[in-house]
C-alpha positions as CSV (number, residue, x, y, z in Angstrom):
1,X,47.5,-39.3,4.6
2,X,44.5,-36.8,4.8
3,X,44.1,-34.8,7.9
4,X,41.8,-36.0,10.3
5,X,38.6,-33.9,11.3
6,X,37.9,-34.7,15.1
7,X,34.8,-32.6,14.6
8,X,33.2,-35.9,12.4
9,X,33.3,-37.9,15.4
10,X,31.7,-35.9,18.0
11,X,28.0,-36.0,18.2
12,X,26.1,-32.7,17.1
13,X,24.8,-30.4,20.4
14,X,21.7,-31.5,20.9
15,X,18.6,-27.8,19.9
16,X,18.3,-24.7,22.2
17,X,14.9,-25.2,23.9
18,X,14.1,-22.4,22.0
19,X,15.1,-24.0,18.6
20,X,12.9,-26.7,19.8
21,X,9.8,-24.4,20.2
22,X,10.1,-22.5,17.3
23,X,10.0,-25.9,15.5
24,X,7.0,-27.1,17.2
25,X,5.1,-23.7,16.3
26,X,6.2,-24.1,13.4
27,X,4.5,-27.6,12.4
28,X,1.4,-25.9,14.0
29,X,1.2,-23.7,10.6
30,X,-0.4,-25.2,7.1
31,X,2.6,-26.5,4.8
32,X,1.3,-23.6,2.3
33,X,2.8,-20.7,4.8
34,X,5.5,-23.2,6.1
35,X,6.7,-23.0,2.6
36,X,6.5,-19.8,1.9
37,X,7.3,-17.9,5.8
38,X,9.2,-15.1,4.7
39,X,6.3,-13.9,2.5
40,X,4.0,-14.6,5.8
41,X,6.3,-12.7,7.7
42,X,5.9,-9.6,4.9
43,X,2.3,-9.8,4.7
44,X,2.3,-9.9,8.5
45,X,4.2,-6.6,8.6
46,X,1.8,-5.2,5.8
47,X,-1.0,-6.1,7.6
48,X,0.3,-4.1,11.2
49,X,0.9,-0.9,8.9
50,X,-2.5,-1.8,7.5
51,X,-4.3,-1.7,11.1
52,X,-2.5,1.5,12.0
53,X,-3.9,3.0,9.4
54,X,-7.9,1.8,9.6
55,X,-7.3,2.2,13.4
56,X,-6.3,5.5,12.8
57,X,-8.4,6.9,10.2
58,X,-11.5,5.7,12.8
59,X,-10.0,7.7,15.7
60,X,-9.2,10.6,13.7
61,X,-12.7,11.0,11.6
62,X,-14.7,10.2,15.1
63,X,-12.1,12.2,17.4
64,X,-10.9,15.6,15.3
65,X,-14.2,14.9,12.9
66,X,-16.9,14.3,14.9
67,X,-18.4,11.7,12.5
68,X,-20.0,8.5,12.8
69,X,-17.7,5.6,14.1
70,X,-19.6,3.3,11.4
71,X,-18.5,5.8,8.9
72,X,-15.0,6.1,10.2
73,X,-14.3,2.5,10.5
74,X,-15.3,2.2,7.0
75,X,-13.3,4.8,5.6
76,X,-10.5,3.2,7.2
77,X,-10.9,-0.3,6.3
78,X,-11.0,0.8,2.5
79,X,-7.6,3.2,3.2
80,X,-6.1,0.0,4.6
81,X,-7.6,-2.3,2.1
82,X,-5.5,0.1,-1.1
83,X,-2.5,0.3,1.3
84,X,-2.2,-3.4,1.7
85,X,-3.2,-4.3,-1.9
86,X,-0.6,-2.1,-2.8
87,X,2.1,-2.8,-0.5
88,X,1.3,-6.8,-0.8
89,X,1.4,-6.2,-4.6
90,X,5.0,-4.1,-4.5
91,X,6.8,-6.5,-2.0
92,X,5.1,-9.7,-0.9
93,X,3.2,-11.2,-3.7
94,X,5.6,-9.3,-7.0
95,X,5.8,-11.9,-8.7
96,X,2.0,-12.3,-10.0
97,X,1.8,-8.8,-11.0
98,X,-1.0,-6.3,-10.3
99,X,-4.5,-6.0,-12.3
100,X,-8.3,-4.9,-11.5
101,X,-8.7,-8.8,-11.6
102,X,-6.0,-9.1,-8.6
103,X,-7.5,-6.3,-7.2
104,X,-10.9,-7.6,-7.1
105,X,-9.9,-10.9,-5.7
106,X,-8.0,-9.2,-2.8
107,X,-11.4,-7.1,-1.9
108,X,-12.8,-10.1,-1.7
109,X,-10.6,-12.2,0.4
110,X,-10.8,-9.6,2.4
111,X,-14.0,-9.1,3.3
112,X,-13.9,-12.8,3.7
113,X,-12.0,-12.3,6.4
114,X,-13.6,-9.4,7.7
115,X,-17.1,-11.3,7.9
116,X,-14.5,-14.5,9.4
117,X,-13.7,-11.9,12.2
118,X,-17.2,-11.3,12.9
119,X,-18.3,-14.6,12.8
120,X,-15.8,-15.6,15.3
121,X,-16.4,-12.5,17.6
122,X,-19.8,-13.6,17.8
123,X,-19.1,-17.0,18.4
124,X,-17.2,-16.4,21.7
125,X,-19.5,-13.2,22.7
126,X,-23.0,-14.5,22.0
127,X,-22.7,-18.3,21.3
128,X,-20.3,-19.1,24.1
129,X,-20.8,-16.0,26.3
130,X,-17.0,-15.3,26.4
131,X,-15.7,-11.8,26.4
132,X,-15.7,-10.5,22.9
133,X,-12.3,-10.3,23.5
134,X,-11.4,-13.1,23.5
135,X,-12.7,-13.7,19.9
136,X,-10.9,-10.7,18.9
137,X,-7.7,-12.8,19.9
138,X,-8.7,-15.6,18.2
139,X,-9.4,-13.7,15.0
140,X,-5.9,-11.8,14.7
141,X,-4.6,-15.3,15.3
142,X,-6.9,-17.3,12.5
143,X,-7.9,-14.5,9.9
144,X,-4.1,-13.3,9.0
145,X,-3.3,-17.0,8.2
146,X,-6.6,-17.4,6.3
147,X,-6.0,-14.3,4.3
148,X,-2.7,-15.0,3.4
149,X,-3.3,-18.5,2.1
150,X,-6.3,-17.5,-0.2
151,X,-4.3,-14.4,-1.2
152,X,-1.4,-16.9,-2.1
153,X,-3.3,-19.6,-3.9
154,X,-6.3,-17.6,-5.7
155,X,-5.6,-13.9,-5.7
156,X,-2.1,-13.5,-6.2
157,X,-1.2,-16.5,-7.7
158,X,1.6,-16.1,-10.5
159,X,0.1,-16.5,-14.3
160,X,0.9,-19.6,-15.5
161,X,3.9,-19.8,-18.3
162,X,3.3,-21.2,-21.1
163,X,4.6,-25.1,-21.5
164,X,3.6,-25.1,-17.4
């Protein structure tokens, strides 16, 4: 006669109140990043390196340059924009490859989410009358997930074999 295994009859320990609020946050996210979280959680770390950077090339041209904020902010957003294509390219998104094409369809998701940002800033600061902060919140919440799931689905979406 086989062993018995005790542990079969006892009932399983019921989830850490943590476990059970990382689960609820996590049915708050679309199924697309649900899916695919570890590539979230890249792209997340991409984009932080990313903000440095913009952040930082805006302090330093204004600051050490003396040059227009405009100008710096710019400058910043396009070092960050290369960095991230690059970096998303390399180690989130490697399987679809890199191209002009990709590259052109990351530029333009994101200034899609760059004119999201704005959109939402002003909604809070001159619609609502809310500190702009506020909106600024709201937008490092909503833009990251927007950006990821248009960068998944359109811009670096893997080429289709063929017999797919």
């Amino acid at each position: 006669m086989p062993p018995i295994d005790k542990r079969a009859d006892s009932p399983s320990p019921a989830p850490s109140a943590a476990a059970s609020m990382w689960a609820a946050l996590l049915r708050l996210l679309p199924p697309i990043i649900r899916d695919h979280l570890v590539d979230f959680i890249k792209y997340g770390v991409i984009g932080v390196f990313g903000t440095l950077l913009q952040t930082g090339t805006l302090f330093l041209y204004v600051e050490k340059g003396h040059g227009d904020p405009l100008v710096g902010s710019a400058l910043g957003f396009i070092l960050s924009l290369l960095f991230s294509y690059a970096a998303n390219s390399l180690w989130t998104f490697k399987e679809s490859g890199r191209s002009a094409s990709t590259l052109i369809k990351y530029t333009v998701v994101s200034c899609a989410g760059l004119v999201l940002n704005l959109l939402i800033i002003y909604l809070f600061d001159r619609v609502l009358g809310w500190w702009y902060g506020y909106g600024q919140i709201t937008a490092i919440v909503l833009v990251p997930i927007h950006n990821f799931i248009l960068n998944k689905v359109w811009a670096f979406r893997a080429p289709k074999q063929e017999g797919d």
